[in-house]
N, C-alpha and C positions, 0 to 999 in steps of 0.2 A: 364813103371812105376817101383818103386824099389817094392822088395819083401815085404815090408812091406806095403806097396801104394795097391797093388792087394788084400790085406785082407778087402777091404775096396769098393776095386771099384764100385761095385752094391750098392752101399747102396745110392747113389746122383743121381737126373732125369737131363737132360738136359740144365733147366733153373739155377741151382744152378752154373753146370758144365761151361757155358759161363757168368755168370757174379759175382752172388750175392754172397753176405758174410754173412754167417750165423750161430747164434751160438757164438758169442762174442759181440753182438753188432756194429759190424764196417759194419752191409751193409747201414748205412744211410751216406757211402761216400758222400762228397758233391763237386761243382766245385770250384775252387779256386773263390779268391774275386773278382780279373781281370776277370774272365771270369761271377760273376754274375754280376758285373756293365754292362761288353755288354748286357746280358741276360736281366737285367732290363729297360736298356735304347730302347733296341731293342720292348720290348712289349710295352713299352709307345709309340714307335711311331708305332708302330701297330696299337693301339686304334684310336691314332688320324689322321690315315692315310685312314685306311682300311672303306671298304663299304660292303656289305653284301655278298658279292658276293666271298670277296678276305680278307687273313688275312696271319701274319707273326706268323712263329711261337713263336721265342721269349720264350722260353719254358725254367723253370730253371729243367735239365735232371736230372733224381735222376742215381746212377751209372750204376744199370743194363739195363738204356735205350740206352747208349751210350756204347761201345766198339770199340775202333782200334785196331785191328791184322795189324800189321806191322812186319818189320824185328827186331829180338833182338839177334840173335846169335852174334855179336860181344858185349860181356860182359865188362865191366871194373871193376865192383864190387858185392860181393853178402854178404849179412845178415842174419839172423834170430829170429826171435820170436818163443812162445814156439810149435804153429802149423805151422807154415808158412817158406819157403822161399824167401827172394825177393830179383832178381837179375837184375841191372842195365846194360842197355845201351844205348848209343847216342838215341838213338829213345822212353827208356822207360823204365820202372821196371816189370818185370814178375813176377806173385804170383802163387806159388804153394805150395797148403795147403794138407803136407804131415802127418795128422794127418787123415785124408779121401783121401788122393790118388788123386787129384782132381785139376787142373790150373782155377785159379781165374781169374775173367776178371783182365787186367794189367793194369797201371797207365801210361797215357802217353798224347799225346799232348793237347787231347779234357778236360782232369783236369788238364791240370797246368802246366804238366810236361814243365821244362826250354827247349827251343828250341835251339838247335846251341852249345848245351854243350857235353862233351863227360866227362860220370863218369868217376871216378878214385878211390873213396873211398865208403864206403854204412856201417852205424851203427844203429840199434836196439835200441831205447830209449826206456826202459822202463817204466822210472818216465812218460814220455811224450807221449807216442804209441806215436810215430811219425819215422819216417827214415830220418837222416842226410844224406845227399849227398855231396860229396865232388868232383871236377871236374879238369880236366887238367887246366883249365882258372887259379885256385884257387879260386874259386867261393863256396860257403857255401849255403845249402838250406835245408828247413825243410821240411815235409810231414806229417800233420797232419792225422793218418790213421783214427780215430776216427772222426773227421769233413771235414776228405779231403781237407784243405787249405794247397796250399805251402807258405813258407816265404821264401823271399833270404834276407841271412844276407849280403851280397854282397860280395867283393873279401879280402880274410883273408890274403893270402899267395901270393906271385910274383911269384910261380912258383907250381906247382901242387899239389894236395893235395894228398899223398901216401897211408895214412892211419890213420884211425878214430878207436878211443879206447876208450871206454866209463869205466867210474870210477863205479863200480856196488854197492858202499857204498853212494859217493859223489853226483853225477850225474854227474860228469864234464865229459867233451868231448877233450879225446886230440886229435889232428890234426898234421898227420907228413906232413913236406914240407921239400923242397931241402934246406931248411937252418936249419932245427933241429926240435923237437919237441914245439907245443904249446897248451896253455888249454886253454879252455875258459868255467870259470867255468858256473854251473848251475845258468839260469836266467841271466845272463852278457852279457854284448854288447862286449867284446873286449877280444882278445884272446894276453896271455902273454908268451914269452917263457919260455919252462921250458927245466932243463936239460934231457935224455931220460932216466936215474934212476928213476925219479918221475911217469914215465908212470907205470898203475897198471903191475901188477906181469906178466910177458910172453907177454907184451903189446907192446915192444921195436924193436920186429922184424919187418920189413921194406916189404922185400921180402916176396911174398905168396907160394916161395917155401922152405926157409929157416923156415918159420911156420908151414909148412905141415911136412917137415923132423923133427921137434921138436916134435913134436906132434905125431908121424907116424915110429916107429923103420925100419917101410917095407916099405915106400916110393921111397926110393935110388932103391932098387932093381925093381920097375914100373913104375919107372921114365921117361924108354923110348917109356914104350907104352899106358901113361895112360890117354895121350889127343890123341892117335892116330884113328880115326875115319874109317870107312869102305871103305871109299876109300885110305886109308896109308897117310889121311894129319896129322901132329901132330899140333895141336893150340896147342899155347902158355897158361901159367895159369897168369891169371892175379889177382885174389886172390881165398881164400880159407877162408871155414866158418866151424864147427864142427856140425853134424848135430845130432838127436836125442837120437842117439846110440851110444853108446863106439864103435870107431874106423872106424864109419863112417862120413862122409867127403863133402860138397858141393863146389865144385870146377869150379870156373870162368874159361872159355877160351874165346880168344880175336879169334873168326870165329869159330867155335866149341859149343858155346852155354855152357849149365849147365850143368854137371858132378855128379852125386851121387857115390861116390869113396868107394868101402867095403873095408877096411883093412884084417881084417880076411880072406876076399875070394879072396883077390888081384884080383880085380873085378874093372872096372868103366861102370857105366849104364850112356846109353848119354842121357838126358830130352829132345826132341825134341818139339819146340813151334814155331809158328809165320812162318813167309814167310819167301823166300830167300830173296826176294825185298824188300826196303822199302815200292815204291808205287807198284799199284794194275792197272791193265789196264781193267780186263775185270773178272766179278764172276759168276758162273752155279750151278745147284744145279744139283746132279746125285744121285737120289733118295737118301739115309740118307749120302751121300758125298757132299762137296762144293767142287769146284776147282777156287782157285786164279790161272788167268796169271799175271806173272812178266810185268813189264814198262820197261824192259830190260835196268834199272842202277844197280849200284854197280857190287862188286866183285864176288858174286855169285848168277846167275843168272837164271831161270827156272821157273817151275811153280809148286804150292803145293795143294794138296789135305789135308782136313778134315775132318773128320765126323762133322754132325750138332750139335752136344755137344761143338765141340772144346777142344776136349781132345786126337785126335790121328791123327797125324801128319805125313808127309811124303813130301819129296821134290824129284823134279827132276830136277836134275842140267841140264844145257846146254852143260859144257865142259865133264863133265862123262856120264852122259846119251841119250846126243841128244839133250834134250828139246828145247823150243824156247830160244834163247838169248835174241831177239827183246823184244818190245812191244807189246804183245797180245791183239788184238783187239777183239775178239769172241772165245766161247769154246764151242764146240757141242759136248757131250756125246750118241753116238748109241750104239744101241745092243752089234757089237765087238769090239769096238773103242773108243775113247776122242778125239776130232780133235780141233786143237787149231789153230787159224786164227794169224799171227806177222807177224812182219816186215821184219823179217829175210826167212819166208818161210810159208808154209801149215805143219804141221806138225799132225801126226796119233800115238798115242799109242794104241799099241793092247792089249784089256784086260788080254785075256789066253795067251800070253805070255811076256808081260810087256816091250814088246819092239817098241823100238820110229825110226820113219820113217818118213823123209825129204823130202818135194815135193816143187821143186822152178821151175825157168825157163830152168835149165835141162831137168828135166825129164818133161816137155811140160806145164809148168803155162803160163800165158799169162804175167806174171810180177811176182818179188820176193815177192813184198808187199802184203799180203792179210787182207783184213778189213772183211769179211763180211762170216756167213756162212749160209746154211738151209738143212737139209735131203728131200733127192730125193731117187728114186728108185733103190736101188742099189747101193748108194753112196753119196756121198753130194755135193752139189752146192756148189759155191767158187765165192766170189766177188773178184778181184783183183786192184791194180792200173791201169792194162792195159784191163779189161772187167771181162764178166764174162765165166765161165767153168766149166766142170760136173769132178770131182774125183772116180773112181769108189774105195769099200767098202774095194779092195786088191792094191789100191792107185793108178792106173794108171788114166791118164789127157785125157780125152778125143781130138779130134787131133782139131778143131775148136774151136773159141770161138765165143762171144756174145761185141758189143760193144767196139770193140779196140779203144784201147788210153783213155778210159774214165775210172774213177775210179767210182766201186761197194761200194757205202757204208756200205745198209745193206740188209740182203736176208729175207724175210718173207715166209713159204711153211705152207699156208690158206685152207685147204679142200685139192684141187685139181689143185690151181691157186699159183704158185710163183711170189710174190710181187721184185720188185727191185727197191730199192730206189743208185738214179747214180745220176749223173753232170750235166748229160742230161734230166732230172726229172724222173717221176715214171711212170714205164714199168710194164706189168705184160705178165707171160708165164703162158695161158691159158693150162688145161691139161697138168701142169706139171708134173702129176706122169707118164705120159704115153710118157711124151717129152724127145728128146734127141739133141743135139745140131746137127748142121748139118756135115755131113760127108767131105771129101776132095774135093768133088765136090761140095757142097752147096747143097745137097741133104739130102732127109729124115729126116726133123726135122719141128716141128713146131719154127714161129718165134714170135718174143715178139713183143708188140702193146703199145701203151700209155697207160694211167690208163685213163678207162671212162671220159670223161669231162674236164679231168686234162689240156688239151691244151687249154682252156677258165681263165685258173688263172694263168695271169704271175707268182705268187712265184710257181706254181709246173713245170715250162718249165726250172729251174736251178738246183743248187744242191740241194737234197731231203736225208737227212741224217737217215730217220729210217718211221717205217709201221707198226704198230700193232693192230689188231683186239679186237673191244670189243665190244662183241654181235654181233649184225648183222652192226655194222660199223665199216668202215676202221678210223682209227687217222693216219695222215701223219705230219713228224715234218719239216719244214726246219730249217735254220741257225738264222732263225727271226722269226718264227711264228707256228702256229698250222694249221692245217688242220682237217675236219672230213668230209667222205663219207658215205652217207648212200644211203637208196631207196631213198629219196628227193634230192638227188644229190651232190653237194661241199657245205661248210660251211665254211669260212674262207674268208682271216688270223686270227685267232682269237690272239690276243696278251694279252689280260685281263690274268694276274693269272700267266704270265711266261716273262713278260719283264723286271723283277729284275734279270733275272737269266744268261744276257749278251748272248753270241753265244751258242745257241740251240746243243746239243750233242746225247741227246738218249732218247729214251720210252720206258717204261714198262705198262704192265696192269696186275692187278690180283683184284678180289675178292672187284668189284665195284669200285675199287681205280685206275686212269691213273698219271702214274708218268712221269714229263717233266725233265731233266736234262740238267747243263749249266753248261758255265763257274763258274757262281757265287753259285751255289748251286743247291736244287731241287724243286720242283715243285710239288703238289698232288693236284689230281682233285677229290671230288667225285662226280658219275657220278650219284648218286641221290638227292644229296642238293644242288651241283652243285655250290658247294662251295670252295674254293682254300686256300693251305697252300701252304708256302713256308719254305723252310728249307736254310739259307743262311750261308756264311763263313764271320766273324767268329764264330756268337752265337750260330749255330748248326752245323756246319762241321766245321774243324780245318781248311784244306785244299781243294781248287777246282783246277781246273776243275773236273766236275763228269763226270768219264768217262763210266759208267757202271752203271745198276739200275735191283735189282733182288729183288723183293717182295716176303716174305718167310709169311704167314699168320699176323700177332700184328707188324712183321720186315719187314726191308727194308737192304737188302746190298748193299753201293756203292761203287764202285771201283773210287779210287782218287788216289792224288800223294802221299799221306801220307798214304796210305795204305788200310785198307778196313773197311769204319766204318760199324757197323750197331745201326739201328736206332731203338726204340721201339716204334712206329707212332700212336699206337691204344694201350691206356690202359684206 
C-alpha cells in the first residue's frame, strides 16, 4: 500500500475490504440491463417451473454478493475520481480507494463488463459518475458507477481509441484515434472531429510517457527502472493518471499491473491485485489465507495466495518460482507445507522456507498428471492419472502404488478410513492412518476394498468423481447423479435438484448446506428443508464449468474459467 494508504489501513473490516462501497452513495451498484433481463426471465420461469422441492435461483445480486477475482495485470488504461482509482483491463476494472487504503470489489464480467474487448482509454465523468472506456476495436462504453449500468455507444473510431479527455467546464469527451482528434459533445450521439488545439489545455499528448515527462521534471532520469519489477521484467506504461498528491502519479503497465510512482522519492510502489490466471482451477482456505491454483493459460502462470479480506496479495509464478504451470486440480495446506495437485506435476511449497518442489514421474509418481489429494500420516496421499501413491512430508514417493493405469479423481481422509473416488468406482483404505502402500515385494500394507454395497449400484462400478462426508453419511457424486450412504445403506441416483447442471464436477459440504457442481453451474441442497437452489450460467455465474466449490460461512468460492467468483448464498 502507498504511504498514505497505511494511515488508514485499520480503520475498514473485512466485508468493506472485498466488496462494498461506502461513504458516497455508490454501494447500491447494480447489474447491467442485459444481465437483469436474464435475471428476470430466469425467475419467472423458476416460479413456473419449480416444485417444492427444487428452485432457481434467478436472483437480481446487489454488488457485494457477487465478486470475480480474475487476472488484471495486463492494464490498458487507468483514471480517477476524487477517492478512487480505476484501472482497466481485457478482463475488468480494478478499484482502489486510496482515500482508506482499501481495493474495492472490481467491475467485471458478472456487471456488464464488455467481453472480448481490450481497454485502451479510461476517463472520469464527473457531470455523470460514470467511466468512459475506450477500446482497441474503437468501441465506446459507459459505466454508470452510481446505478452500475453499461451503455455501448458502439464503434466511434476505425482504429483504436488512444485517449479520452474530458472538457471539465463543457462536459464534452474528446476521443483520440489514428486519424486525429474527436468530441462528442455532452448528451450527443455522434462524435465530430476536431483539430488537436481545441482539446483542453495539456490534453493533446497521445503518448502516456510524453505526459508523465510533461508533467514530471524527474521522470527521464527513472525511466529505466520505474516499471521494472523484482524479478528485472520492465512492462511497458500504457497510460498514466495524476493521483492525489503534487508529484505523485498512477501508472499503467501492460503485464506489471498498477504503479503508485512518488516523484519526490523517485519511488514506484507496485499495487499488487488479482490472479496470475484468468481462470481458476481449484480454491482452499489456509486459515485467514485463500489460495487460487492457475488453469495454467496465458503468459504468466502459477498460483496466488490472499488473505480473506482480499487486500494482500502475492503470486507464484511457474517460470521464476517453480509453481505449477498446468491446471491445478486440488491444494492441501499441512502444517509445513501447501501441496498443489496440476497437470504438470505434485508440487510442495515449504512454509519456513518459501521454497517450491517438483514431484512427477522422475522422482517415482505413478503419472505426471495429478487430480486428487488427502493428508495421511506423515505425508499426503496423491491420486494420479496412472493410481494412487503415498508422498512422504520431505517429498519422497513411496516405491508402489495403488490401481495402475486408472485415474484417482478425488482422495477423502474420513476419521481413519481414505475414501477413493477412481474410474474403477469407490474404494476405500480402511486404517488409513496407520496404512502404507505395499513394499517391493507386495508386502506390508493394508489393501483397499470397494465401498460397502457400492457393487449393487451400477452408476458406482464406473467413474466416481468426488466423496464427501456430512454427519454420519457419505454423499458420492458421479458424472450424472448423486449418491448418499448411510447406516440404511445406498440411496441413489438421486438426480432431482442437479440435472440442470450437465456433467457432474465436485462437492462440498459445510454448515448444513451440500454443494453439487457442473458443467452448467451449482447446485445447493439444504440438508434440513431439503430444498434445492441452483445457481446457473449466465444469470448467476458469468462462466462454467465449476470446477471447484469452497463454502466459507454466508459465501461460496467457485473456481471457473473466468476466474473465481464468490457468491453471497445466505443473506
Amino acid at each position: 500500500m502507498t504511504d498514505r494508504a497505511n494511515q488508514y489501513r485499520g480503520a475498514q473490516d473485512a466485508s468493506v475490504a472485498s466488496g462494498r462501497r461506502d461513504g458516497d452513495g455508490r454501494n447500491g451498484r447494480r447489474p447491467s440491463s442485459r444481465f437483469t433481463l436474464w435475471a428476470l426471465a430466469a425467475g419467472l420461469g423458476a416460479l413456473l417451473a419449480t416444485d417444492g422441492a427444487r428452485a432457481q435461483s434467478g436472483r437480481l445480486w446487489r454488488p457485494e454478493e457477487r465478486i470475480l477475482i480474475t487476472s488484471f495485470h495486463e492494464l490498458g488504461a487507468v483514471t480517477a475520481d476524487q477517492r478512487r482509482v480505476y484501472a482497466a483491463s481485457p478482463q475488468g476494472i480494478e478499484v482502489y480507494d486510496f482515500a482508506v487504503g482499501r481495493w474495492e470489489a472490481p467491475i467485471t464480467l458478472e456487471d456488464g463488463f464488455p467481453l472480448g474487448e481490450r481497454p485502451s482509454a479510461l476517463l472520469y465523468d464527473r457531470f455523470l459518475d460514470a467511466l468512459w472506456l475506450g477500446t482497441e476495436a474503437g468501441n465506446v462504453y459507459v459505466y454508470r458507477l452510481t446505478g452500475g449500468r453499461w451503455d455501448a455507444l458502439g464503434p466511434v473510431a476505425a482504429g483504436p481509441i488512444v485517449r479520452m479527455v474530458g472538457d471539465p467546464r463543457s462536459g464534452d469527451v474528446f476521443l483520440a484515434t489514428p486519424a486525429g482528434w474527436l468530441r462528442l459533445p455532452r448528451g450527443g450521439l455522434f462524435a465530430e472531429p476536431v483539430p488537436r488545439g481545441a482539446v483542453p489545455d495539456g490534453g493533446g499528448d497521445i503518448s502516456p510517457e510524453a505526459r508523465l515527462r510533461r508533467m514530471d521534471p524527474f521522470f527521464d532520469a527513472i525511466r529505466g527502472t520505474i516499471t521494472l519489477d523484482e524479478r528485472l521484467r520492465r512492462w511497458p506504461i500504457t497510460d498514466v493518471e495524476p493521483a492525489d498528491r503534487p508529484a505523485r502519479y498512477w501508472v499503467a503497465t501492460y503485464g506489471g499491473n498498477l504503479l503508485y510512482y512518488d516523484s519526490r522519492r523517485m519511488s514506484a510502489e507496485p499495487m499488487a491485485y488479482g490472479l496470475l490466471t484468468r481462470g481458476v482451477g481449484a480454491v482452499a482456505l489456509d486459515g485467514r489465507r485463500l489460495w487460487f491454483g492457475g488453469d495454467g493459460r496465458g503468459p504468466r502462470r502459477g498460483v496466488t495466495a490472499a488473505d480473506v479480506g482480499l487486500q494482500q496479495w502475492k503470486h507464484y509464478e511457474a517460470e521464476y518460482d517453480g509453481a505449477p504451470a498446468g491446471h491445478v486440480a486440488d491444494v492441501l495446506p499441512t502444517a509445513s507445507a501447501v501441496w498443489f495437485a496440476a497437470s504438470d506435476g505434485l508440487f510442495r511449497l515449504d512454509r519456513e522456507r518459501e521454497s517450491w518442489q517438483r514431484i512427477a514421474e522422475r522422482e517415482g509418481l505413478p503419472a505426471r498428471e495429478v487430480y486428487a489429494l488427502a493428508p495421511g500420516p506423515g505425508g499426503v496421499w496423491v491420486g494420479t492419472r496412472n493410481g494412487l501413491t503415498f508422498v512422504t512430508d520431505d517429498g519422497a514417493v513411496e516405491r508402489e502404488g495403488l490401481f495402475p493405469a486408472r485415474p484417482i479423481r478425488r482422495l477423502l481422509a474420513s476419521r481413519d478410513t481414505l475414501w477413493i473416488a477412481s474410474d474403477l468406482g469407490l474404494w476405500l483404505l480402511p486404517d488409513a492412518s496407520a496404512a502404507r502402500l505395499p513394499d517391493a515385494g507386495g508386502r506390508g500394507a493394508i489393501r483397499p476394498v470397494l465401498a460397502p454395497g457400492s457393487d449393487v449400484q451400477p452408476g458406482l462400478r464406473g467413474r466416481v468423481v468426488d466423496v464427501r462426508p456430512v454427519g454420519d453419511a457419505m454423499f458420492v457424486l458421479t458424472e450424472d447423479a448423486l449418491y448418499r450412504w448411510d447406516a440404511d445403506g445406498w440411496t441413489g441416483p438421486l438426480r432431482e435438484g442437479v440435472h440442470a447442471l450437465g456433467r457432474l464436477t465436485a462437492l462440498a459440504a459445510a454448515d448444513g448446506q451440500l454443494w453439487v457442481a457442473g458443467e452448467g453451474g451449482v447446485a445447493r441442497l439444504d440438508l434440513e428443508t431439503q430444498l434445492w437452489t441452483t445457481y446457473l450460467r449466465p444469470t448467476d455465474i458469468p462462466e462454467t464449468p465449476v470446477y471447484d466449490v469452497l463454502p466459507m460461512g454466508d459465501d461460496v468460492w467457485l473456481a471457473t474459467p473466468a476466474g473465481a467468483l464468490r457468491l453471497r448464498w445466505r443473506h
